[in-house]
C-alpha positions as CSV (number, residue, x, y, z in Angstrom):
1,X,1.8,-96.6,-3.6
2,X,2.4,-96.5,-0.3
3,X,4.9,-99.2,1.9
4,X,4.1,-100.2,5.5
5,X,6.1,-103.0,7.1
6,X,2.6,-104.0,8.7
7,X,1.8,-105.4,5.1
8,X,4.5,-107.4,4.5
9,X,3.3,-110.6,6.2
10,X,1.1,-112.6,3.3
11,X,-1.6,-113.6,6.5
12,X,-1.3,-110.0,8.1
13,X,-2.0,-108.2,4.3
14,X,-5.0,-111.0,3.4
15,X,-6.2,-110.1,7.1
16,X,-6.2,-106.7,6.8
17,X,-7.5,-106.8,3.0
18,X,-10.7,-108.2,3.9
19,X,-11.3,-106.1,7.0
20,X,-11.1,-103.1,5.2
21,X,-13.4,-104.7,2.5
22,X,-16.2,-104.9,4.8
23,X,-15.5,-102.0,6.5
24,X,-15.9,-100.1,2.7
25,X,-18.8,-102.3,1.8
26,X,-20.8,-101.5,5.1
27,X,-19.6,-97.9,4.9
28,X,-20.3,-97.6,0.7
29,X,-24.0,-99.1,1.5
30,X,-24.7,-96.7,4.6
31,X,-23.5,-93.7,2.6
32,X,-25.9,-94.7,-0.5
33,X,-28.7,-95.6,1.9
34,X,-28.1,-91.8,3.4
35,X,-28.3,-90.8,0.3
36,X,-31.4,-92.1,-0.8
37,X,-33.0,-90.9,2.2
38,X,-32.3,-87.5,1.2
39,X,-33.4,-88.0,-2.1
40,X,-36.8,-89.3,-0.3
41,X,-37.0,-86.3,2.3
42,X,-36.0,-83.4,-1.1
43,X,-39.0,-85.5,-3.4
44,X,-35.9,-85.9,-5.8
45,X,-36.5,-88.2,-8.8
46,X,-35.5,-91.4,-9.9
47,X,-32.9,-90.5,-11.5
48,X,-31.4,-88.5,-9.1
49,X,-31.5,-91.8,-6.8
50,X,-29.4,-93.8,-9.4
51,X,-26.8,-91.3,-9.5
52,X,-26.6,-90.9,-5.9
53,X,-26.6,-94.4,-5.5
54,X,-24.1,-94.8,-8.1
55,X,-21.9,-91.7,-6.6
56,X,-21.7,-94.0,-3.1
57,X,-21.5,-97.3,-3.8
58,X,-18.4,-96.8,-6.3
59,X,-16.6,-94.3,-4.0
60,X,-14.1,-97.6,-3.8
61,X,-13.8,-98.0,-7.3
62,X,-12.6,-94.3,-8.5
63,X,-11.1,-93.4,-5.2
64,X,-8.8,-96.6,-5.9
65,X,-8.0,-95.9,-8.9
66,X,-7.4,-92.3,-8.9
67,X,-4.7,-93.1,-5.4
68,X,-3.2,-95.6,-7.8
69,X,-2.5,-93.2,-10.9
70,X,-1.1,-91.0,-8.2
71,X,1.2,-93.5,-6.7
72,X,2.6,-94.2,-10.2
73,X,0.8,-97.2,-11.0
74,X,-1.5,-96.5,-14.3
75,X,-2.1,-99.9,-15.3
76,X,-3.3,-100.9,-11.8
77,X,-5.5,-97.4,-11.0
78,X,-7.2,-98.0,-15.5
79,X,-7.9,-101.8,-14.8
80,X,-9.7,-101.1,-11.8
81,X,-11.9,-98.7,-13.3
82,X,-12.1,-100.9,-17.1
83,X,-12.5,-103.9,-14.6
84,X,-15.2,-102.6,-12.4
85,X,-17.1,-101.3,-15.5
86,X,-17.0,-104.8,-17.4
87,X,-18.2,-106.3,-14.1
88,X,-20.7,-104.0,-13.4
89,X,-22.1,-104.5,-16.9
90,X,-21.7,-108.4,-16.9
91,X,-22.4,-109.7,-13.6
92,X,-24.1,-107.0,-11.7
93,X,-26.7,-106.6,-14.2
94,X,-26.7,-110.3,-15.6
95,X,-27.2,-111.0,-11.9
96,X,-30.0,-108.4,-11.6
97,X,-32.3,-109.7,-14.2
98,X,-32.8,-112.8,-11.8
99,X,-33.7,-110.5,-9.0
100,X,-36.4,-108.5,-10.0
101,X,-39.5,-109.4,-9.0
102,X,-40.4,-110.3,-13.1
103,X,-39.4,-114.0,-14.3
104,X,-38.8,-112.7,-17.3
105,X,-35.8,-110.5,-16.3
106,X,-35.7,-106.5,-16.5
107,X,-38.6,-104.6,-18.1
108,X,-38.6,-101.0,-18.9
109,X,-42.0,-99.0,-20.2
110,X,-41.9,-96.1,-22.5
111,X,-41.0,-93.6,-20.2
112,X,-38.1,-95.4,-18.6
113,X,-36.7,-96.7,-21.7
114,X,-36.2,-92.6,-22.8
115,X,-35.2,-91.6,-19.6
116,X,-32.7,-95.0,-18.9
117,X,-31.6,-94.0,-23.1
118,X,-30.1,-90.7,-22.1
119,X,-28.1,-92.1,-19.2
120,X,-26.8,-94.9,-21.2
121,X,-25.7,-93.1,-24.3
122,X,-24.0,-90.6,-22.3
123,X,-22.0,-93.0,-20.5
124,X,-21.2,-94.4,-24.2
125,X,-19.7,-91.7,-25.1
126,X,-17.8,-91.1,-22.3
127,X,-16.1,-94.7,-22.2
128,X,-15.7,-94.3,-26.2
129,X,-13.8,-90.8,-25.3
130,X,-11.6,-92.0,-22.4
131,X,-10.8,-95.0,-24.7
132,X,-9.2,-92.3,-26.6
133,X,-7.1,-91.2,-24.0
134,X,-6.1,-94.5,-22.4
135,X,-4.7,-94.8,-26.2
136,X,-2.3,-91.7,-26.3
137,X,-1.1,-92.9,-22.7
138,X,2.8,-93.3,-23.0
139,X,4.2,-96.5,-22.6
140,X,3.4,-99.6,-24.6
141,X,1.7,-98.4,-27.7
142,X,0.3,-99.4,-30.4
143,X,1.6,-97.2,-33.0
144,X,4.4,-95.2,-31.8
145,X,4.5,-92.9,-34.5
146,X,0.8,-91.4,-33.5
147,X,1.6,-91.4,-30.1
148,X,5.0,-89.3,-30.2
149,X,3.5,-86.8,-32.7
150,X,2.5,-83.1,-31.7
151,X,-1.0,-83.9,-33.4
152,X,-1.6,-86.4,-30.1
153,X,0.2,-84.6,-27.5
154,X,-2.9,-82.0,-29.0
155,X,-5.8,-84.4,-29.1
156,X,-4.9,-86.1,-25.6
157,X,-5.8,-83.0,-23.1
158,X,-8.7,-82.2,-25.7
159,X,-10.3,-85.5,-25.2
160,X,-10.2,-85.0,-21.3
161,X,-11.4,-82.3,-21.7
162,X,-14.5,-82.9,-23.7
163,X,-14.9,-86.3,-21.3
164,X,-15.5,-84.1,-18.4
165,X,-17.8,-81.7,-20.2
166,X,-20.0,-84.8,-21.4
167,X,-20.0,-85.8,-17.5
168,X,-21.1,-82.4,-16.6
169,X,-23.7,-82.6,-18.9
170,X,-24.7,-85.8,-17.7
171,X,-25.0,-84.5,-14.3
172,X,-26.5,-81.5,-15.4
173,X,-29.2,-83.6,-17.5
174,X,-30.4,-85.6,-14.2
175,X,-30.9,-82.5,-12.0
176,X,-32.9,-81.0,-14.7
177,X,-35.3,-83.9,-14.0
178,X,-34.8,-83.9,-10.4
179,X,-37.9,-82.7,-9.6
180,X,-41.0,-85.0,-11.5
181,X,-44.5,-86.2,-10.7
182,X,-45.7,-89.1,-9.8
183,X,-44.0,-91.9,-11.6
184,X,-41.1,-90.2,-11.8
185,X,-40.5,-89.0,-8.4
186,X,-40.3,-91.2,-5.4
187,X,-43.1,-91.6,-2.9
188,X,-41.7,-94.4,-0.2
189,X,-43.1,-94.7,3.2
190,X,-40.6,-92.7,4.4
191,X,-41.6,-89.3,6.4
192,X,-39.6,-86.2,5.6
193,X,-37.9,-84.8,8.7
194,X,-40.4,-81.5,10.3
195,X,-36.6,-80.4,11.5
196,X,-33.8,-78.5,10.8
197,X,-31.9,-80.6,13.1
198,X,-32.9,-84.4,11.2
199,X,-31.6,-83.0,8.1
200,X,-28.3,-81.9,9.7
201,X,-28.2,-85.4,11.4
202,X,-28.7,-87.2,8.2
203,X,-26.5,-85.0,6.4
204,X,-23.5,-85.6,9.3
205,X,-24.1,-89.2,8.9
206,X,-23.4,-89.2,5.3
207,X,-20.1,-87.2,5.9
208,X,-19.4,-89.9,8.3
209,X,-20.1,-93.1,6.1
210,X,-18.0,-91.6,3.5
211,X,-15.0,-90.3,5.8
212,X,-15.3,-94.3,6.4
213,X,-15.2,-95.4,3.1
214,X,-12.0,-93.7,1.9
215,X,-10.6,-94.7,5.3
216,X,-11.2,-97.6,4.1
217,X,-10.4,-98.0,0.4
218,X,-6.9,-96.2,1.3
219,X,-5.8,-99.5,3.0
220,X,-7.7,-101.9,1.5
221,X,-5.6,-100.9,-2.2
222,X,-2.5,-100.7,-0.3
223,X,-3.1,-104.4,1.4
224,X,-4.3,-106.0,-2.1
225,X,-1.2,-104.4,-3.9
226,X,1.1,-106.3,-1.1
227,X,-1.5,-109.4,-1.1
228,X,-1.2,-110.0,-5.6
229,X,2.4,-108.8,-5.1
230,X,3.1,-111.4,-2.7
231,X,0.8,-114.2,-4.7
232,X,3.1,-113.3,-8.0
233,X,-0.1,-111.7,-9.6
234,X,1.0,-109.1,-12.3
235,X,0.0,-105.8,-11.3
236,X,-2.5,-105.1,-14.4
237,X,-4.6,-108.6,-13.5
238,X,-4.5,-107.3,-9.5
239,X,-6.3,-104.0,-10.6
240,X,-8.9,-105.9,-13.3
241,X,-9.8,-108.9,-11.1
242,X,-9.1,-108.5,-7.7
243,X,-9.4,-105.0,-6.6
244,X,-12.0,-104.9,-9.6
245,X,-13.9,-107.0,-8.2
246,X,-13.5,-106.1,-4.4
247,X,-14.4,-102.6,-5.2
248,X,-17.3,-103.5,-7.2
249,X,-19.2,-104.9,-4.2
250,X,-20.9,-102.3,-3.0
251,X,-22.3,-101.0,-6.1
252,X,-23.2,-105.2,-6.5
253,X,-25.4,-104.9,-3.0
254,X,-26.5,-101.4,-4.1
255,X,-28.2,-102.4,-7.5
256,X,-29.4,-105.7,-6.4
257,X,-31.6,-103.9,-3.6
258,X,-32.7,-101.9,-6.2
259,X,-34.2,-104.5,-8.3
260,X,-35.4,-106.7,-5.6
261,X,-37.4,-103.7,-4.4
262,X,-39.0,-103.2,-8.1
263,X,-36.6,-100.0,-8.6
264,X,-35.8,-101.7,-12.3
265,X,-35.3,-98.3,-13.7
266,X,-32.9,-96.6,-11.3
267,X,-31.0,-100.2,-11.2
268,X,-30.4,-100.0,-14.9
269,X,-29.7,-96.3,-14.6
270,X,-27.3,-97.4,-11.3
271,X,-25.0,-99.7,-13.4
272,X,-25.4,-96.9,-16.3
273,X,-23.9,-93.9,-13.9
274,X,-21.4,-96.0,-12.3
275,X,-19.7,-96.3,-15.4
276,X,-19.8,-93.0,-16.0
277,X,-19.2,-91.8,-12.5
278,X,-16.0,-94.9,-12.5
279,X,-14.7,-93.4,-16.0
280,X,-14.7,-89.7,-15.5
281,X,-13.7,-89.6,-12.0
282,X,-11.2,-92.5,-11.8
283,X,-9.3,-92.5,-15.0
284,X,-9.9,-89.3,-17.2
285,X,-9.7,-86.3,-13.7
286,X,-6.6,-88.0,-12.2
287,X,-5.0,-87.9,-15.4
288,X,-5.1,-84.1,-15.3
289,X,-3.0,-84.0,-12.3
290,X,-0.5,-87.2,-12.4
291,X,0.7,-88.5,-16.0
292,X,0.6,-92.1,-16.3
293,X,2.3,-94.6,-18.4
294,X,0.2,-97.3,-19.8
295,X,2.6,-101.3,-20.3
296,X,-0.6,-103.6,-20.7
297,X,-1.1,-103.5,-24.4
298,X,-3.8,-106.2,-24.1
299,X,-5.8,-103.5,-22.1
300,X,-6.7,-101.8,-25.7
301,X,-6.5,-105.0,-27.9
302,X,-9.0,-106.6,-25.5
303,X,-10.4,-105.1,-21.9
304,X,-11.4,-101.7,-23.1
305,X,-13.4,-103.3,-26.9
306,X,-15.2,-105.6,-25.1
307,X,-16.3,-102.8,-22.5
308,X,-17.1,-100.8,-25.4
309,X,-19.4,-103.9,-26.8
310,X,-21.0,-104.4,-23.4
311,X,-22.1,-100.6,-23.3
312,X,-23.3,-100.8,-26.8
313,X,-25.4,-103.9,-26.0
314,X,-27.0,-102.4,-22.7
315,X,-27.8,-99.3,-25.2
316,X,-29.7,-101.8,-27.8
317,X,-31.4,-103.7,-24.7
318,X,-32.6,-100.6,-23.2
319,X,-33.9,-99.1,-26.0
320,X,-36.0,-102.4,-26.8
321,X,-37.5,-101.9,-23.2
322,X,-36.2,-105.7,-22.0
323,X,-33.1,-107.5,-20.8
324,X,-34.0,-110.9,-19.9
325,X,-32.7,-113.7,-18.3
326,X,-31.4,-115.7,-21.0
327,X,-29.1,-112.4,-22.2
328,X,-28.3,-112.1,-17.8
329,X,-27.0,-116.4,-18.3
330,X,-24.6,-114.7,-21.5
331,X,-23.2,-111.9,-19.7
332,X,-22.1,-113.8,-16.7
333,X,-21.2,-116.1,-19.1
334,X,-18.6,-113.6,-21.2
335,X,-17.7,-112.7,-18.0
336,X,-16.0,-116.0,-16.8
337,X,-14.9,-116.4,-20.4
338,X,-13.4,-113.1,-20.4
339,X,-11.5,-113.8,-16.8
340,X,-10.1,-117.1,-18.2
341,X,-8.7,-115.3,-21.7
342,X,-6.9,-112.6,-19.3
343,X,-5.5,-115.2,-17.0
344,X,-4.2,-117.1,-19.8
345,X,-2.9,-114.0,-21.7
């Protein structure tokens, strides 16, 4: 992406690398607290807090991404945003069922299983849509035949296309319900501003926190490309794992606040949005500026199924109103299994 001669010292790039990770994670978590405040001051609903939370705390995750497909480097800017999904499914939510204030893990009522439903089958769709287009990427296919003929090179800017429509309607779905009762608006402790001049103090601080985050994300990626570059790391298992992971972080502090508070819904909805949010904005929109060539053939033979899977499941567990522990133990589980297979492949 970028070169600095400041990176090029293994210590100085691993210094600098986790620097700017807390810098993004205290930034990403000030932004989303910001946010939420809003939400509280406006009497926005639930909902609208999960997105918002989910918009803040994975400003790393697309942000990365989207400066790595514009760099050049597709495989590194799609395994961030595959890896960061399959985290978020498997380890921030397996982790979340042991955080809620329940024993028995994450329950959802009626109302919250419809309203959680919507979220996570658009956000289906929308991975099951970008698979499509990660697919007709040029590089290492699967079939070259399909992926050379005009039929594709037709298909491929329609499925973007319809991805970002599905998104908009996503968005469009939540601020429909933006405004809700009790129940399904939230009533905190927190005291709406009487001025003019709280609100355009809250809102300058969110400008800030998120002036600091991509501040922060720029070098952060540029530091963890030199850092696996320097440790031998192939490029595709530096965007799954490590700046995966590292950009997940945030949305992992994010969601676990939620369900320690007893937020259970907007945690669920949280993890749902993110991969969304991660998806639309970090692999399918950059792809309509900067055309990227895909060399990781294991990325559809194995990371992008099993996130499929993992959405499908959080579908099934929502709709059934419970994810408990035991099924929290199995996704961190596949996780570490998953991490092993990649590392071995």
């Amino acid at each position: 992406m970028f070169s600095f001669d400041l990176f090029s010292s293994l210590p100085v790039a691993l210094g600098i690398f986790l620097v700017s990770l807390i810098v993004v994670i205290w930034a990403s978590t000030q932004f989303t607290r910001k946010l939420e405040r809003l939400c509280e001051v406006f009497q926005l609903s639930i909902g609208m807090l999960s997105l918002l939370s989910a918009l803040g705390a994975n400003i790393p995750n697309y942000v990365s991404s989207a400066l790595a497909i514009a760099g050049g480097h597709g495989d590194v800017g799609i395994g961030i945003i595959v890896g960061s999904n399959i985290y978020n499914i498997a380890i921030i939510l397996g982790l979340c069922t042991f955080f809620v204030p329940e024993r028995i893990g994450i329950t959802l009522d009626r109302q919250e299983r419809r309203d959680v439903g919507v979220i996570a089958r658009y956000t289906f769709v929308i991975m099951l849509l970008a698979s499509m287009v990660i697919f007709w990427l040029p590089g290492e296919p699967l079939l070259m035949a399909l992926h050379i003929s005009s039929f594709t090179r037709m298909l491929f800017p329609l499925a973007i296309i319809i991805v970002l429509i599905t998104f908009s309607a996503l968005i469009t779905h939540v601020l429909r319900r933006s405004h809700g009762g009790v129940g399904t608006t939230l009533h905190h402790q927190y005291r709406k501003p009487q001025t003019s001049w709280s609100i355009l103090r809250l809102i300058s601080e969110v400008i800030f926190t998120l002036v600091m985050a991509l501040g922060g994300v720029l070098v952060m990626v540029q530091a963890g490309q030199t850092l696996t570059a320097d440790l031998q790391m192939p490029s595709i298992l530096a965007g799954l794992l490590v700046l995966a992971v590292a950009t997940s972080l945030p949305n992992t502090v994010v969601a676990i606040s939620l369900a320690r508070t007893g937020e259970t819904s907007a945690c669920v909805e949280e993890v749902c949005s993110s991969g969304s949010i991660n998806t639309a904005l970090g692999i399918v929109l950059p792809l309509v500026f900067w055309q990227s060539v895909l060399l990781d053939r294991y990325l559809l033979l194995l990371d992008v199924p099993l996130l499929l899977i993992l959405a499908a499941g959080t579908i099934f567990c929502v709709l059934r109103g419970r994810i408990p522990r035991s099924l929290g133990v199995i996704l961190l589980g596949m996780y570490v299994v998953w991490v092993v297979i990649r590392f071995w492949l």
